[in-house]
N, C-alpha and C positions, 0 to 999 in steps of 0.2 A: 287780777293777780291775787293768789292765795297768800295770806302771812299767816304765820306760824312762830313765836317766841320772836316777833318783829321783823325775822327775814324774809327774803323772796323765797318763793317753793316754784322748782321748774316739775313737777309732776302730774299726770292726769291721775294717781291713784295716793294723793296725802295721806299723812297724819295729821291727823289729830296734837294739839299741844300736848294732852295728856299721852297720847301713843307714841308721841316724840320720847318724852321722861320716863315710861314705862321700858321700853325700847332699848334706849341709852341705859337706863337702871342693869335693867338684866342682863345684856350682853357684856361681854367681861375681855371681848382681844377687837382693836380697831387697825387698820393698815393706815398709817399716816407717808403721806406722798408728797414728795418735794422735787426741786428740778436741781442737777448737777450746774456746774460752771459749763459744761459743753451744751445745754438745754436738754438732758436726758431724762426724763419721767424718772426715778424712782419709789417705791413703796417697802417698808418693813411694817413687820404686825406688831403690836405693841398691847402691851394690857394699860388701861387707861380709866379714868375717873371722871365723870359726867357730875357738874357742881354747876347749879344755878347756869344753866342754857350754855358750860361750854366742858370744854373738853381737855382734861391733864394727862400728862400723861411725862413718860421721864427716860431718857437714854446717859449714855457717858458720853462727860465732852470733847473727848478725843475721838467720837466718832465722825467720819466725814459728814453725817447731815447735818452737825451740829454747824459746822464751816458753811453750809449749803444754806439752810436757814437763816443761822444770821448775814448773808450776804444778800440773803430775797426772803422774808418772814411771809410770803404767798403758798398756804402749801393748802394740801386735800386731804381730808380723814373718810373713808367708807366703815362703815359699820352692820354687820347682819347680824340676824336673830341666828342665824349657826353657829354663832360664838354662844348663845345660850347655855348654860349647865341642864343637863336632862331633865332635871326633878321641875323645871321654871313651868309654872303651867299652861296649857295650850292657851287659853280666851286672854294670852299676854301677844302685845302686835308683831305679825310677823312680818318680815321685808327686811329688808335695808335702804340705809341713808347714805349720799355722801355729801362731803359739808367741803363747800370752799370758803377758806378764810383765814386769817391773821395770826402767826405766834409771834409770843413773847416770852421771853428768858427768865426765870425765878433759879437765886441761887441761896436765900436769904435763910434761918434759924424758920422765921415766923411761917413761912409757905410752908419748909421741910416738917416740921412739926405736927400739921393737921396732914398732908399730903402722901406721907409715905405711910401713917398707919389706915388711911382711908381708900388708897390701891389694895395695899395687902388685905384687904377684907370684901373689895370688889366685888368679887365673884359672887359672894354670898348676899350682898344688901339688896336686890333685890328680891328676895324670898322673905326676907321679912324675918321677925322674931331674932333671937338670942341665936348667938354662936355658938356649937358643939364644944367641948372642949378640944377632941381632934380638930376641929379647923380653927380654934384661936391658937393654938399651937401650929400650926401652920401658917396663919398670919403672922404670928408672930416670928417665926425664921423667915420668911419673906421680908417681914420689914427690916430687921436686921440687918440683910443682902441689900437692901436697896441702899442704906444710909451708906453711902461711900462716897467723900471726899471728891471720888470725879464725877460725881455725877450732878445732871443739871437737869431742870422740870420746867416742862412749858403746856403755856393756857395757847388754847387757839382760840379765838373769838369768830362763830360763824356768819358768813355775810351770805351766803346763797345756797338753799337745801335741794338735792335730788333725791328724791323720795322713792320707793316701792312699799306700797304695802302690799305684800302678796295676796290679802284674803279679800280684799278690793279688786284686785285681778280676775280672781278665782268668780268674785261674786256676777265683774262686767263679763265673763265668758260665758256666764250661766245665764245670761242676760238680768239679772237680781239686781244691778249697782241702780243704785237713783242718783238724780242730778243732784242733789244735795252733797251727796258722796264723794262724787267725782272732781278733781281738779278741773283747771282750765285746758283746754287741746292745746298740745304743744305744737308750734312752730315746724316744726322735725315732721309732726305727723298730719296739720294742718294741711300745710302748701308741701313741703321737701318729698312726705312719701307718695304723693299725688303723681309729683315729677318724676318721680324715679319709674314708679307703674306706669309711666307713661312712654318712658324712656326703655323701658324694657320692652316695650307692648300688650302689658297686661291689664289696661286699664280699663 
């Protein structure tokens, strides 16, 4: 079993710890996925803040997942490298994660204080250096909008990563990937897709 910032990795094509951080740095919109009271999957896209191995991110509390969550804190974040800003450069990892794991509620001065000017500049921290003045002026009306009285901010703590790295893909297609590279074979593709080619009769 692969770990990765302590979790399990269910992936034949990992990250990397650092390609985890680089990943999460640069992408700037995540889908966070919760179950309704009827057991109904939902997902909204959210822009979100990766801080020491978890993931923030902030809605109003009048919205229904806010009721959805605090009555099962079990939810799903998926995050791709297609939420990237154009300019992020190419040799940054590409794929996507999703992360099951735990939220929790923050409604406090101390959390809103570093949190809401540290989304509104999201976008751009992973590229590194100083802010333009056109985008600190744009962070700055971004944070503004955020700071409102209904709104509420939650950490997820992840407990199990699904990984793609696409260029790990690319590399096992071309035959290129070494064992070093490659995760463990999953289960799915072990025994299950055997049984299905088998069940088809294509085996």
């Amino acid at each position: 079993m692969v770990q990765t910032h302590d979790h399990e990795i269910v992936s034949i094509y990992p990250f990397t710890n650092e390609e985890v951080d680089a990943l999460m740095t640069n992408a700037h919109e995540a889908v966070l996925m919760w179950a309704t009271k009827d057991g109904w999957p939902v997902g909204v896209t959210h822009a979100f803040f990766w801080k020491d191995g978890k993931i923030w991110l902030t809605f109003a509390e009048h919205r229904h997942r806010t009721a959805a969550i605090r009555r099962d804190n079990r939810v799903s974040v998926n995050v791709s490298s297609t939420s990237y800003r154009p300019d992020v450069p190419r040799d940054a990892p590409r794929g996507a994660i999703t992360f099951k794991g735990t939220a929790e509620f923050f409604d406090d001065d101390e959390t809103k204080a570093w949190f809401y000017p540290a989304l509104a500049r999201g976008p751009y921290t992973g590229m590194g250096g100083e802010l333009t003045p056109e985008q600190e002026a744009q962070a700055r009306a971004f944070e503004k909008r955020l700071n409102s009285p209904l709104r509420v901010i939650i950490e997820i703590v992840p407990e199990k990563w699904i990984m793609l790295d696409s260029d790990k893909m690319a590399k096992d297609t071309a035959g290129e990937l070494t064992d070093e590279e490659r995760g463990p074979m999953l289960e799915s593709d072990a025994k299950r897709m055997a049984e299905e080619l088998e069940r088809r009769g294509l085996s």
